[in-house]
Structure formats: C-alpha cells, structure tokens
BAZAKOL-997772 format. One record per residue (C-alpha): residue number from 1; residue in three letters; chain; x, y, z. Coordinates in nm, 4 decimals, padded with zeros to 6 digits. Example, Ala and Ser with C-alpha at 12.3 -4.5 7.8 and 13.67 -1.06 7.14 Angstrom:
BEGIN
<n 1	res Ala	chain A	c1 01.2300	c2 -00.4500	c3 00.7800>
<n 2	res Ser	chain A	c1 01.3670	c2 -00.1060	c3 00.7140>
***
This chain:
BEGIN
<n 1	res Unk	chain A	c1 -10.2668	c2 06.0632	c3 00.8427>
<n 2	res Unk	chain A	c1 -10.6089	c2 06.0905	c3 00.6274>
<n 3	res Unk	chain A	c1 -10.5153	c2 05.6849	c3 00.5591>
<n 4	res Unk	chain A	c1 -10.5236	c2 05.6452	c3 00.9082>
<n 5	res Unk	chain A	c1 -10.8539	c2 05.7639	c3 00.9769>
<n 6	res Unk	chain A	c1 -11.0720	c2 05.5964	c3 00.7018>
<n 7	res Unk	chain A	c1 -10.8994	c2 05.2672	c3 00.8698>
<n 8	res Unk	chain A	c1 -11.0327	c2 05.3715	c3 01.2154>
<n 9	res Unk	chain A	c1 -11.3515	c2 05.4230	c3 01.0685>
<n 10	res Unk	chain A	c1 -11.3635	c2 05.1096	c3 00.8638>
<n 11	res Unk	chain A	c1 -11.2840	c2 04.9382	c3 01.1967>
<n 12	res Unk	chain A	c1 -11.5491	c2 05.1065	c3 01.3524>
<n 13	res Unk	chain A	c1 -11.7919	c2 05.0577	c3 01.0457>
<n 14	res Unk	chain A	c1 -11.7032	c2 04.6381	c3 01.0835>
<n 15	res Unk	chain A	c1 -11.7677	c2 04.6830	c3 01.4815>
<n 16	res Unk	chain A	c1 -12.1325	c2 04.8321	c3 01.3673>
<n 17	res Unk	chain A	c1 -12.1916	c2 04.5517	c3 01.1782>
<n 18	res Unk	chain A	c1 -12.0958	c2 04.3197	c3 01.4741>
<n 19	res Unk	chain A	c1 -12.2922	c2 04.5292	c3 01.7579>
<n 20	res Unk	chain A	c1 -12.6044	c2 04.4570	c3 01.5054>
<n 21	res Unk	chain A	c1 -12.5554	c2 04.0987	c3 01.4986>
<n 22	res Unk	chain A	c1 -12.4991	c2 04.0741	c3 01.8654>
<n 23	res Unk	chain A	c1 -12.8020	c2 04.2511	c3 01.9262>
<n 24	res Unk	chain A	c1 -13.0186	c2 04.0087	c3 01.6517>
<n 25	res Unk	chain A	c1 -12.8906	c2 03.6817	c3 01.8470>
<n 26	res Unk	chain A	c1 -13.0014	c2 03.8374	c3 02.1848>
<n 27	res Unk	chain A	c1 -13.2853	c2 03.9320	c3 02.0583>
<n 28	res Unk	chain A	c1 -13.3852	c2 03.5622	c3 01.8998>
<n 29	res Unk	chain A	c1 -13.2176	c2 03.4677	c3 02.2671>
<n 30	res Unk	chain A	c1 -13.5092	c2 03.6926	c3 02.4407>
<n 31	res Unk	chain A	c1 -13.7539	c2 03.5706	c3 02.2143>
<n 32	res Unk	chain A	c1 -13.6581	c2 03.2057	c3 02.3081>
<n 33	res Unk	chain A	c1 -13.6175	c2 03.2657	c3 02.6426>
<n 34	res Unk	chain A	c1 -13.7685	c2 03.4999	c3 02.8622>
<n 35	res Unk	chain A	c1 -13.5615	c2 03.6095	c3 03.1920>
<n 36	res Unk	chain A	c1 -13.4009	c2 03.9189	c3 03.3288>
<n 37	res Unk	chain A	c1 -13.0672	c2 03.7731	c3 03.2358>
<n 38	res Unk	chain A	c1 -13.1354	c2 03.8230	c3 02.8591>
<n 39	res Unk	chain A	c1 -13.3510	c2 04.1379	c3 02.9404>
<n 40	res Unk	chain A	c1 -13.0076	c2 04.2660	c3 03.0504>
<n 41	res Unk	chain A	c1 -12.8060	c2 04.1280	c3 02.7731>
<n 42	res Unk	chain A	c1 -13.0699	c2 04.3206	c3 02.4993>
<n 43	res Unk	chain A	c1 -12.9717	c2 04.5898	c3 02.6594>
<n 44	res Unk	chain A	c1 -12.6155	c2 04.5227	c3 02.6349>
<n 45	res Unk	chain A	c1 -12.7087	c2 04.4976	c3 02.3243>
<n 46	res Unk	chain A	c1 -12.8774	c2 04.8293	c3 02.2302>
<n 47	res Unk	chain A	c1 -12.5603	c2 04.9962	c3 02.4861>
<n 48	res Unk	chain A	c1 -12.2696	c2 04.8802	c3 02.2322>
<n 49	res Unk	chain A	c1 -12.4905	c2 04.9715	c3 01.9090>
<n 50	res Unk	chain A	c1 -12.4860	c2 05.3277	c3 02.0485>
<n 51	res Unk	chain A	c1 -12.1452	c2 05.3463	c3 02.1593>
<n 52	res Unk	chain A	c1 -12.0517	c2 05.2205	c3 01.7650>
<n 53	res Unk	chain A	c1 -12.2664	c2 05.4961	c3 01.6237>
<n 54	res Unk	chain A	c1 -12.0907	c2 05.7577	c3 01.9115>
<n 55	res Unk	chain A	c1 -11.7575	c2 05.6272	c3 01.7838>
<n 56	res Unk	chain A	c1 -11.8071	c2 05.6404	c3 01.4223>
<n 57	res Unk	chain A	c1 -11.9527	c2 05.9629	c3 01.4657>
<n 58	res Unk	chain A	c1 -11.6669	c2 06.0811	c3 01.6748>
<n 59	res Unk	chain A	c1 -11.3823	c2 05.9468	c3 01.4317>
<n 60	res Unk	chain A	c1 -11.5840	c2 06.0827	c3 01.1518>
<n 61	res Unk	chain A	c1 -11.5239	c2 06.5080	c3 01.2970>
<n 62	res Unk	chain A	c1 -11.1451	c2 06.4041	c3 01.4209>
<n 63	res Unk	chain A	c1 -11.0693	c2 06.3085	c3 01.0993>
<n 64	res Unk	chain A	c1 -11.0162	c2 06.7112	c3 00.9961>
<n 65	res Unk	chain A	c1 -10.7038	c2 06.6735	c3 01.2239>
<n 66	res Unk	chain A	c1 -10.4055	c2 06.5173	c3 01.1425>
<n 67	res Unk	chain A	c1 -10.2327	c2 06.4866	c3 01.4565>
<n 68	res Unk	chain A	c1 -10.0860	c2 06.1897	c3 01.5553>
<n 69	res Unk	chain A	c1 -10.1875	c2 06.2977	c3 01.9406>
<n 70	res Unk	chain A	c1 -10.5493	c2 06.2196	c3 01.8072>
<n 71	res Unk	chain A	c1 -10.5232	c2 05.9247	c3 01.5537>
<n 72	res Unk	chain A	c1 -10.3204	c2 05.6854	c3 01.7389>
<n 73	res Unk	chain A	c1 -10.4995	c2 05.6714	c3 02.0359>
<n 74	res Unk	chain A	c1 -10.8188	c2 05.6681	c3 01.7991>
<n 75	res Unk	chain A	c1 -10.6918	c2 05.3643	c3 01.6487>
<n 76	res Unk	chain A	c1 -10.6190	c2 05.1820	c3 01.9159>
<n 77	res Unk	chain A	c1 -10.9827	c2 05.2438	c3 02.0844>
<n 78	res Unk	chain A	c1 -11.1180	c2 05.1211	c3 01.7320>
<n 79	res Unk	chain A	c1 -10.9516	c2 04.7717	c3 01.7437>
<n 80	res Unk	chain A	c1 -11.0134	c2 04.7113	c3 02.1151>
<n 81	res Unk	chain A	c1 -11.3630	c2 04.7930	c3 02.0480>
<n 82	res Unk	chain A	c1 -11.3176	c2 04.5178	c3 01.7470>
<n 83	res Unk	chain A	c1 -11.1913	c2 04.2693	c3 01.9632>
<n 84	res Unk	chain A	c1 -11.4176	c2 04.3010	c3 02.2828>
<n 85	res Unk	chain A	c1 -11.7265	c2 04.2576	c3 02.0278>
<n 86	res Unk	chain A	c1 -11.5779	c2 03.9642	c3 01.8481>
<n 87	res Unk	chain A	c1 -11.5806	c2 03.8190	c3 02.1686>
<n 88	res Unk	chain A	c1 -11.8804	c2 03.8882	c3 02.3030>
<n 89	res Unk	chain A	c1 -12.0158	c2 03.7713	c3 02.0275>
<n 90	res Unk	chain A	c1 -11.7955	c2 03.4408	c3 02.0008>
<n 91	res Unk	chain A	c1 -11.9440	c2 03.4002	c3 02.3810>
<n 92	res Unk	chain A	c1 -12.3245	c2 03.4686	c3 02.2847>
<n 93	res Unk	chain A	c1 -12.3012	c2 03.2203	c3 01.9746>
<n 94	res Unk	chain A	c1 -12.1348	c2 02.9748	c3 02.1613>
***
C-alpha cells in the first residue's frame, strides 16, 4: 500500500503546483482589473492553496497506515482535487 500513498501525494504535490498557478493568473487578473469579482477569486485562490497544503499534509501522517479503508478513499479525494483544479484553471486561462 506504501506505492499507493507516494501516488496520492504526488497527485497532491502536482495539485500544489496547480493551486500556485491559479493563484499567479488571479493575481495578474487583480492587478489588471480591479473589482470584487476578482477580489473573490484571489481568495479562491489563497482557499485551494491551503486546502493542497492541508491535504498533502494529511496524506503525508496516513501514510503510516496501510489500510485500504484509508488509501482508497485518499486516492480518490487526490484526483478529484486534480481534476476540479485543472479546470478551474482551464476556465481562468480561458
């Protein structure tokens, strides 16, 4: 299961990187233009950095266990974090 768990962290480590972007665009975005709409989207921003770091942080102390009751579900929450970013960010570049 050890396998497993560096994947979910890789994931997670990829999803970083893409929470960081995300954030930099806004951030040019807010720079660019100044409203509450992108005001809110920064903070979108900042919200999905943290919940990456929570993640990765939280994968990295389950990773002790082996049980498939944890790693699965782990897993799973890794790639749909993956995906929702990817598209959020596919939206923002757009």
């Amino acid at each position: 299961m050890f396998h497993v768990w560096i994947i979910n962290i890789g994931i997670v480590i990829i999803s970083l990187f893409i929470a960081i972007l995300l954030s930099y665009e806004l951030i040019s975005t807010r720079s660019a233009v100044k409203s509450k709409l992108t005001s809110m989207l920064l903070g979108l921003g900042v919200i999905l950095i943290l919940q990456e770091l929570l993640l990765l942080g939280s994968f990295m102390m389950w990773s002790s266990d082996s049980d498939p009751m944890y790693v699965y579900p782990s897993l799973g929450i890794a790639v749909l974090s993956l995906l929702g970013l990817l598209i959020i960010y596919l939206i923002v570049k757009l």
